[in-house]
DRENSE-897271 format. One record per residue: residue in three letters; y, z, x of N, C-alpha, C in turn. Coordinates in steps of 0.05 Angstrom, whole numbers, padded with zeros to 5 digits, always signed. Each point is the difference from the previous one (the first is absolute). Example, Ala and Ser with C-alpha at 12.3 -4.5 7.8 and 13.67 -1.06 7.14 Angstrom:
2
ala-00114+00156+00264+00024+00000-00018+00024+00000+00018;ser+00021-00014-00007+00024+00001+00016+00022+00014-00015;
//
This chain:
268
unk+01343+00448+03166-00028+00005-00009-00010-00023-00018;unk-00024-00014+00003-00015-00015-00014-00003+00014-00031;unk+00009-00023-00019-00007+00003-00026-00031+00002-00003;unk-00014+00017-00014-00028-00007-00011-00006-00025-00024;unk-00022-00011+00010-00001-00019-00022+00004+00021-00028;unk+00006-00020-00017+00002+00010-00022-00035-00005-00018;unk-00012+00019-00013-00038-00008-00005+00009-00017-00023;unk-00025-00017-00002+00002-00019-00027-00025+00007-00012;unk-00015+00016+00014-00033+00005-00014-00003+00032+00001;unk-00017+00005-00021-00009+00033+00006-00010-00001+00024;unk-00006+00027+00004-00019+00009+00033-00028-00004-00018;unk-00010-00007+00029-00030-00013+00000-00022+00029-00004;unk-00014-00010-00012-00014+00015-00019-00034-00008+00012;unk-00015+00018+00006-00030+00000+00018-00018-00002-00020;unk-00012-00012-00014-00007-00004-00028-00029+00022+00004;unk-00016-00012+00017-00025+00011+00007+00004+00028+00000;unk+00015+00017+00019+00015+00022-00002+00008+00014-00020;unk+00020-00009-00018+00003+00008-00027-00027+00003-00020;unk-00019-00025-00001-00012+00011-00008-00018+00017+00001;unk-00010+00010+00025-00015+00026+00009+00014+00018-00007;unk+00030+00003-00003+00024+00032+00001-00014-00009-00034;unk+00006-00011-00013-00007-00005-00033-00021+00015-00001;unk-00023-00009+00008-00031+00021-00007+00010+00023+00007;unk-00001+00010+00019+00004+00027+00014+00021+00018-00017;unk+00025-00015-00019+00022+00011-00002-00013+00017-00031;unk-00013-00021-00017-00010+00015-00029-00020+00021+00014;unk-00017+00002+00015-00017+00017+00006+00016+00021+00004;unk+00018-00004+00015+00018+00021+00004+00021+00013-00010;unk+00009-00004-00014+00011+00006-00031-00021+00014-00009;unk-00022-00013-00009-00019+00017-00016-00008+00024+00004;unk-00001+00002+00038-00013+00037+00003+00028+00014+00004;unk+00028-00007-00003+00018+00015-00002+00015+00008-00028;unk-00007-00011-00026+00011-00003-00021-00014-00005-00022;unk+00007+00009-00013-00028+00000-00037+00009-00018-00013;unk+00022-00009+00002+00012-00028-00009+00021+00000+00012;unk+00022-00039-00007+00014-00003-00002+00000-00025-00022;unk+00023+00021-00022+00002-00014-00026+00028-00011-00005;unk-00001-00016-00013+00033-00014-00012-00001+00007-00031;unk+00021-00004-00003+00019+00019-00026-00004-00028-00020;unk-00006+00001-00023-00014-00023-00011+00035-00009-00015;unk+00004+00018-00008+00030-00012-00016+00025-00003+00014;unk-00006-00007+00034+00022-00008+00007-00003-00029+00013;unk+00014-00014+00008-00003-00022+00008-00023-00011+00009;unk-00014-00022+00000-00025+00000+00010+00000-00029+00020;unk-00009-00005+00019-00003-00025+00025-00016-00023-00020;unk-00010-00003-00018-00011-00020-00015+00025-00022-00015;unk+00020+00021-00002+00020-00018-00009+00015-00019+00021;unk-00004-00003+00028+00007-00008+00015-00006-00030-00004;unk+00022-00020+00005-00006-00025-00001+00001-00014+00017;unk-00021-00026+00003+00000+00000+00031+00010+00001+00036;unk+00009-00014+00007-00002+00019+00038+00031+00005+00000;unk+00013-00001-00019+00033+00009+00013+00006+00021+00010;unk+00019+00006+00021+00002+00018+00011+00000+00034-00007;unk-00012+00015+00005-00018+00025+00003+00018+00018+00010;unk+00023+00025-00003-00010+00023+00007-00001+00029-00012;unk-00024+00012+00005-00003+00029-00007+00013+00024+00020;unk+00009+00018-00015+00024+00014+00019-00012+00028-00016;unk-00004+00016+00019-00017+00022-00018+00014+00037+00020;unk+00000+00011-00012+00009+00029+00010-00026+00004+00025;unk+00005+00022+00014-00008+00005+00023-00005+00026-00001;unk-00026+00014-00017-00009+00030+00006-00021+00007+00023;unk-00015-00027+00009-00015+00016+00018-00009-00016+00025;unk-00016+00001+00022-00011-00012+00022-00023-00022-00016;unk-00009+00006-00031-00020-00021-00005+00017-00025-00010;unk+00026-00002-00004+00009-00023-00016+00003-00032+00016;unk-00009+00000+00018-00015-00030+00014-00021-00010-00014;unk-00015+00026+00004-00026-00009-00005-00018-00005-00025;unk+00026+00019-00032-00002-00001-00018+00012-00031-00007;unk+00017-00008+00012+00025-00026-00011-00018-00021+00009;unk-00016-00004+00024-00020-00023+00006-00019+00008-00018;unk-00010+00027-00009-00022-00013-00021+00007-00010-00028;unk+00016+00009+00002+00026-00003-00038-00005-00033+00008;unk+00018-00001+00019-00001-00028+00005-00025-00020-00008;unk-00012+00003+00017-00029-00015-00004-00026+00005-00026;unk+00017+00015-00022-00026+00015-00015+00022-00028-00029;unk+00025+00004+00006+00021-00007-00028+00008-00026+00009;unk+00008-00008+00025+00020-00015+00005-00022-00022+00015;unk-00022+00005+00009-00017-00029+00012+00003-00023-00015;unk+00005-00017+00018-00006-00006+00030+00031-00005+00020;unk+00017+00018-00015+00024+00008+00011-00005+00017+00022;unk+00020-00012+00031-00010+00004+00025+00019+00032+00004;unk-00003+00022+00007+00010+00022+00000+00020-00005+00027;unk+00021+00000-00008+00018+00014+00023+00022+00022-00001;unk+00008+00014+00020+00003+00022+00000+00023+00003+00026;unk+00027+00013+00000+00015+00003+00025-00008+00037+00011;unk+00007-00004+00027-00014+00031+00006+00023+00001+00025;unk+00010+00020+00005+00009+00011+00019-00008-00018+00030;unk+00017-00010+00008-00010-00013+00031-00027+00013+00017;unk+00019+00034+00004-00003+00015+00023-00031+00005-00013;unk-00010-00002-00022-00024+00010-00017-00024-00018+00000;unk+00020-00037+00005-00025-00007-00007-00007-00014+00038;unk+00015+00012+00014-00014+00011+00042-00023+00016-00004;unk+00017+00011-00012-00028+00025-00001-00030-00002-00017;unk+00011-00009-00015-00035-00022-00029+00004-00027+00005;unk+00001-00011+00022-00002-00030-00001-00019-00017-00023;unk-00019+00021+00002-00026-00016-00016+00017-00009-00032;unk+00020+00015-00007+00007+00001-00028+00015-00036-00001;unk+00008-00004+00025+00012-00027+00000-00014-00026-00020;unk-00028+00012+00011-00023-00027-00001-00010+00009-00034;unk+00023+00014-00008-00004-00001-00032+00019-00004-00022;unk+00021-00005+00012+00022-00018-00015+00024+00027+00000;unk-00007+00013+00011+00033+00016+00017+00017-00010+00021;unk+00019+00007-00006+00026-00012+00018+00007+00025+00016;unk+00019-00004+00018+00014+00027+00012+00030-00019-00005;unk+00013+00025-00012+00027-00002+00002+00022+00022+00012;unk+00018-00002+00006+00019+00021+00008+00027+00001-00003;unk+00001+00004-00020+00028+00008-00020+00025+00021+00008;unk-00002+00010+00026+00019+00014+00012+00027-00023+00008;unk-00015-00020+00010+00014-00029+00015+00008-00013-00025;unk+00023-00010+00005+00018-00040-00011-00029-00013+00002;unk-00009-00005+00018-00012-00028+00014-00035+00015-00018;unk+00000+00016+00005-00026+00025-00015-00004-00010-00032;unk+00026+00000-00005-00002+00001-00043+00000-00040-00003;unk+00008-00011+00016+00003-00030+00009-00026-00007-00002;unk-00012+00010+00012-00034-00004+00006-00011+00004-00026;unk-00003+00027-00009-00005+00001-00021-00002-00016-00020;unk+00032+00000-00008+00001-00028-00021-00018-00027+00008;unk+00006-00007+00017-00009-00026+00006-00032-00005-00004;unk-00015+00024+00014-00036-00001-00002-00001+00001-00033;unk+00022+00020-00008-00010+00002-00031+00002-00022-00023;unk+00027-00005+00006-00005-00037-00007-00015-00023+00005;unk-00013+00008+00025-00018-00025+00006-00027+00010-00015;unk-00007+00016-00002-00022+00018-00014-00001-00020-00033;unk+00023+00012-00014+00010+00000-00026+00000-00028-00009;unk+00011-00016+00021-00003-00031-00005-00032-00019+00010;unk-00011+00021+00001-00031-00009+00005-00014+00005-00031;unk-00015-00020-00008-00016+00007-00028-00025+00021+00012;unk-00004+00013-00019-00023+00022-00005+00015+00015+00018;unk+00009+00013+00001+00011+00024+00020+00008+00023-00023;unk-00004+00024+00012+00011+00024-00011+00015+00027+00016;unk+00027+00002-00003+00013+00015+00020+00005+00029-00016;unk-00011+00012+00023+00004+00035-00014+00019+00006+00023;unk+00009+00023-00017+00022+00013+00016+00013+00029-00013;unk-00011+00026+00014+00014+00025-00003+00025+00003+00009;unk+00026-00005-00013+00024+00006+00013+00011+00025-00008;unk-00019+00019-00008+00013+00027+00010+00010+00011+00031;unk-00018-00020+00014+00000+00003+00026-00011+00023+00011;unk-00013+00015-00016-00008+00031+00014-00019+00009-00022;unk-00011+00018+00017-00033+00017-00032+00023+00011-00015;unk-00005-00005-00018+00011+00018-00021-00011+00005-00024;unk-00004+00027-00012-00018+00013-00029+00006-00017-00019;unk-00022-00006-00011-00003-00022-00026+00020+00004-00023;unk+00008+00026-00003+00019+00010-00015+00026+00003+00015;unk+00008-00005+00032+00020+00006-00005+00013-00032+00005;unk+00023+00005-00017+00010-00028-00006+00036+00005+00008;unk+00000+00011+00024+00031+00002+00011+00010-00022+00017;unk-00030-00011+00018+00008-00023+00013+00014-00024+00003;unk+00020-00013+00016+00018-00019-00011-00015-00023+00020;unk-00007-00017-00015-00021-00019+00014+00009-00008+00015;unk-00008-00020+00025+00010-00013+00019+00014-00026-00011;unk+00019-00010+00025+00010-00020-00010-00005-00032-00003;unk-00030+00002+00015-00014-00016+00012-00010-00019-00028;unk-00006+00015-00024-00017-00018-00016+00021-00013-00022;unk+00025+00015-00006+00009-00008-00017+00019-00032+00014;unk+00007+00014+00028+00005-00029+00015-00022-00029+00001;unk-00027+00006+00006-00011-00023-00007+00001+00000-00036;unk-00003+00007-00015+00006+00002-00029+00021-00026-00007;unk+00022+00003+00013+00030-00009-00007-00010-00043+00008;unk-00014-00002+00025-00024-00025+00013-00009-00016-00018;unk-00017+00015-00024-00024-00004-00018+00012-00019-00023;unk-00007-00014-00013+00007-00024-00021-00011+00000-00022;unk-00034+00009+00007-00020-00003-00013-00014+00026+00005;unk-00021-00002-00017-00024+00030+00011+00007+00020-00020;unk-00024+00024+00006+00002+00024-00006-00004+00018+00016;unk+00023+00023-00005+00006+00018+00015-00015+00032-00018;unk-00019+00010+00011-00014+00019-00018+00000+00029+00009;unk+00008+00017-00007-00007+00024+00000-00018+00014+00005;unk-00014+00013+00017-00027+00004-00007+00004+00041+00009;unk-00009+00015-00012-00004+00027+00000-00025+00009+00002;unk-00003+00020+00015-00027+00018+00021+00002+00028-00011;unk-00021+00008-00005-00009+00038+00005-00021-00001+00005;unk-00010+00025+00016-00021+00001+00006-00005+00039-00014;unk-00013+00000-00011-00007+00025-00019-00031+00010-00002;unk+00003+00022-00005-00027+00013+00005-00007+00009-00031;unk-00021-00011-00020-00008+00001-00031-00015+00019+00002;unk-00026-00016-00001-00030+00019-00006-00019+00003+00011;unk+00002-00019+00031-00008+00007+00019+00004+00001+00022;unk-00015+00005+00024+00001+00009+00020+00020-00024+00022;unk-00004-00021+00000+00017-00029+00008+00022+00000-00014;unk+00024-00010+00006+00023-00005-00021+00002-00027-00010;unk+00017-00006-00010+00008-00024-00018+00012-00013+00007;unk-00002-00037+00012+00033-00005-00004+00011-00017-00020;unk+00013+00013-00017+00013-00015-00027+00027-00016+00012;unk-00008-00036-00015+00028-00008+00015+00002-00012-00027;unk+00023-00014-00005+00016+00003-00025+00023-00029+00015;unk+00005-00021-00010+00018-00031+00002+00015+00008-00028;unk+00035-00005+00019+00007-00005-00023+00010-00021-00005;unk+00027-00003-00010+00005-00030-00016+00024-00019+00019;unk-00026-00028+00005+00014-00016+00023+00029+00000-00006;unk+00014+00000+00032+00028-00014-00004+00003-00032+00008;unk+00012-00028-00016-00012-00018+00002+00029-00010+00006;unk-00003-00010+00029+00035-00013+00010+00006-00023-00019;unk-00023-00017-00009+00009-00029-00017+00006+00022-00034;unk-00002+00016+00002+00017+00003-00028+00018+00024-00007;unk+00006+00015+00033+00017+00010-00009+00023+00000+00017;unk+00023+00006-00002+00025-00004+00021+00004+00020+00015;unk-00017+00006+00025+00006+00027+00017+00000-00021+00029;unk+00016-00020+00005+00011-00007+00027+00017+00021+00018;unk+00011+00016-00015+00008+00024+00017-00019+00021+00012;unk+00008+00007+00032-00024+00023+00005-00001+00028-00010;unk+00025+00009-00016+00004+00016-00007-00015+00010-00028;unk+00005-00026-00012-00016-00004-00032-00029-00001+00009;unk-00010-00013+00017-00027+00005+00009-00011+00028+00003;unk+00015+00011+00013-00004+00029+00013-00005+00018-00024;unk+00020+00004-00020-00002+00008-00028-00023-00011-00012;unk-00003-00015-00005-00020-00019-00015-00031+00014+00015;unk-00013+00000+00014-00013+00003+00024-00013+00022+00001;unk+00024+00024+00005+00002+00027-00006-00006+00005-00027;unk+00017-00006-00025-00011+00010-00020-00034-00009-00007;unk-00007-00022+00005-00024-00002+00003-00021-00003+00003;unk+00007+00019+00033-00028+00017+00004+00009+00026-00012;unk+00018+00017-00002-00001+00022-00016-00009+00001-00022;unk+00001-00015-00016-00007+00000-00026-00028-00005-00006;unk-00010-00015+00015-00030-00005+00004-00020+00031+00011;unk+00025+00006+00021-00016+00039+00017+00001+00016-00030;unk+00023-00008-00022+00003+00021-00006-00022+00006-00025;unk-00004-00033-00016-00019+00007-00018-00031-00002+00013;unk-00007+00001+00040-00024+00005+00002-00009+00023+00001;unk+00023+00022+00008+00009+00023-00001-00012+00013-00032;unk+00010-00010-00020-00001+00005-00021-00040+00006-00009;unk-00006-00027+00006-00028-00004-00001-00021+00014+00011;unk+00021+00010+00028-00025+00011+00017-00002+00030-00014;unk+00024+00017-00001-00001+00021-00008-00016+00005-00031;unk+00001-00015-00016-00012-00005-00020-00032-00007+00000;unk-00014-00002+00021-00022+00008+00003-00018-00031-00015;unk+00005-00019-00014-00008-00016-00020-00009-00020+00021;unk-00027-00008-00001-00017-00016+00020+00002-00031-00024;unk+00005+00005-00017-00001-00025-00014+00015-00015+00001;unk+00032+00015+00011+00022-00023-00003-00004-00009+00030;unk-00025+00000+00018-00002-00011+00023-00022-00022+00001;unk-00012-00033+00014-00017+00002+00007+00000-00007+00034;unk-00032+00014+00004-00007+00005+00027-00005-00030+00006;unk+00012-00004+00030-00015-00020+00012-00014+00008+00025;unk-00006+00021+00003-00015+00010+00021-00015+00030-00011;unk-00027+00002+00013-00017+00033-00006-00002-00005+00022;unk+00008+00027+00001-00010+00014+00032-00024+00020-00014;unk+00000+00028+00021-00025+00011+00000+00015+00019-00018;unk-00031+00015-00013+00006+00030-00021-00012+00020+00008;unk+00009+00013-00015-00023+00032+00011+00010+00014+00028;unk-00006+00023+00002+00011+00010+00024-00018-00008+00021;unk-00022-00012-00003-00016-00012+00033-00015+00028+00006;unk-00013-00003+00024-00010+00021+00006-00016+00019+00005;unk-00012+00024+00007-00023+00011-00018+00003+00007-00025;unk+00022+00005-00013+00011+00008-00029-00016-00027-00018;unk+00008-00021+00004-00004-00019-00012-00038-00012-00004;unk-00002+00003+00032-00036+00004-00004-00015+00017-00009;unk+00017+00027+00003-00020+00014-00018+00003-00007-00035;unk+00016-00004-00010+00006-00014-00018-00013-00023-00012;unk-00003-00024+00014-00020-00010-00001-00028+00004-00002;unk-00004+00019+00011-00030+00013+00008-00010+00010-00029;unk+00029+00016-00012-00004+00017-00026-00003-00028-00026;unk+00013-00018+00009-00001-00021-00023-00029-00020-00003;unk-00006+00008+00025-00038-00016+00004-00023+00019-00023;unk+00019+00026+00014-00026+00019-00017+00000-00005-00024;unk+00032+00002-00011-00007+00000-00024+00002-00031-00020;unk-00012-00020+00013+00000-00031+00003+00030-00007-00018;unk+00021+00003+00008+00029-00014-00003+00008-00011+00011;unk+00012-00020-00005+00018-00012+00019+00026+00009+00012;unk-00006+00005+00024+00017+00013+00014+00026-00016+00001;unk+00022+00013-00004+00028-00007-00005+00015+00015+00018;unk+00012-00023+00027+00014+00030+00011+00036-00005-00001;unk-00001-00020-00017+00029+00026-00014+00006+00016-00012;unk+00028+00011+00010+00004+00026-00017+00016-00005-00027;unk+00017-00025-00007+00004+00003-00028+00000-00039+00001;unk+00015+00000-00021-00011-00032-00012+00032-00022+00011;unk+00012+00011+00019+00024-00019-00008+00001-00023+00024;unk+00007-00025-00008-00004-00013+00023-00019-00007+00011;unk-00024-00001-00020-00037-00009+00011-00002-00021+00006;
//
């Protein structure tokens, strides 16, 4: 059997394309979610220094975390190019997702996790690039933290020389209104030029403890109800919508107020 070349460049990226999914993507966020806020006292993407290699590795609670990680991406990390590995057999089926900086990989196969590495490195060794990656490998509850990650990231991990390797943590929670929340929470880079984890094993530990520790104090925050230790980079819609909401309005004409249609103050 013929070797595959080995890539030396990310996958090609439809710029025009991307940026139409960009407009469409905040709009869309917006009529599904009343925000999405970051945790102010944990790590923040401003401290990032320039284009060295990029990746965010974040838990896996729901079907929105594509679409949340390309906007994370592009709201914190611009003009860093989003890429993303996805299941082969997944991305036959959403081709379109190709022409936005997803890969298909298939990690069952030698020649499968081969691939892998190799796109991911050619990615990594491109400036402005940013590689996300859920290696829970499966949905799993924001809270539950039994999962033993794949072996896939701490192997490219062991590759890396340079860069930061970041944590990033997701919930999606329902406050004070009718839309839910999604609170994400970075925690504290792992940086190959300064610390000694050439083993994949010490990676794996390393890795693991920190995205746990990042779930666990977003966990902390969310239950705690405190809109302050967050800020929003996205408003979506308030109020329950509706006829509830127009008549409401209707009542706030009469009595010349300004109509306010949320229901409490957090996350405005």
């Amino acid at each position: 059997m013929t070797n595959l070349p080995v890539p030396t460049q990310p996958p090609p990226v439809t710029a025009w394309f991307q940026g139409g999914f960009h407009a469409f993507l905040g709009t869309y966020l917006r009529r599904h979610f009343h925000s999405i806020a970051l945790a102010n006292d944990g790590w923040q993407p401003s401290a990032l220094v320039g284009s060295e290699p990029l990746i965010v590795y974040a838990n896996h609670p729901s079907w929105w975390d594509p679409l949340i990680a390309h906007y994370v991406n592009l709201v914190l990390f611009k003009p860093r190019q989003f890429y993303a590995p996805i299941d082969a057999s997944a991305l036959e089926k959403y081709r379109v997702f190709a022409k936005l900086g997803f890969y298909g990989v298939n990690l069952a196969s030698h020649s499968g996790a081969a691939a892998f590495l190799n796109q991911s490195m050619a990615i990594l060794r491109h400036p402005a690039t940013s590689l996300w990656i859920t290696p829970e490998g499966r949905f799993c509850d924001c809270r539950d933290q039994s999962a033993t990650l794949m072996p896939g990231l701490p192997h490219l991990c062991t590759k890396l020389t340079r860069g930061s390797v970041v944590p990033m943590a997701m919930e999606f929670v329902f406050w004070e209104e009718r839309l839910p929340e999604c609170l994400v929470r970075f925690g504290t880079p792992l940086c190959p030029d300064q610390l000694t984890l050439a083993d994949k094993s010490n990676w794996a530990v390393a890795l693991t403890n920190g995205l746990r520790s990042a779930q666990q104090q977003l966990a902390a925050d969310s239950i705690a109800r405190d809109a302050a230790k967050f800020t929003p980079i996205l408003h979506g819609r308030s109020g329950a919508g509706g006829t509830y909401d127009f008549m409401r309005r209707v009542k706030s004409l009469v009595r010349r107020e300004k109509f306010r249609p949320e229901h409490g103050e957090k996350l405005q």
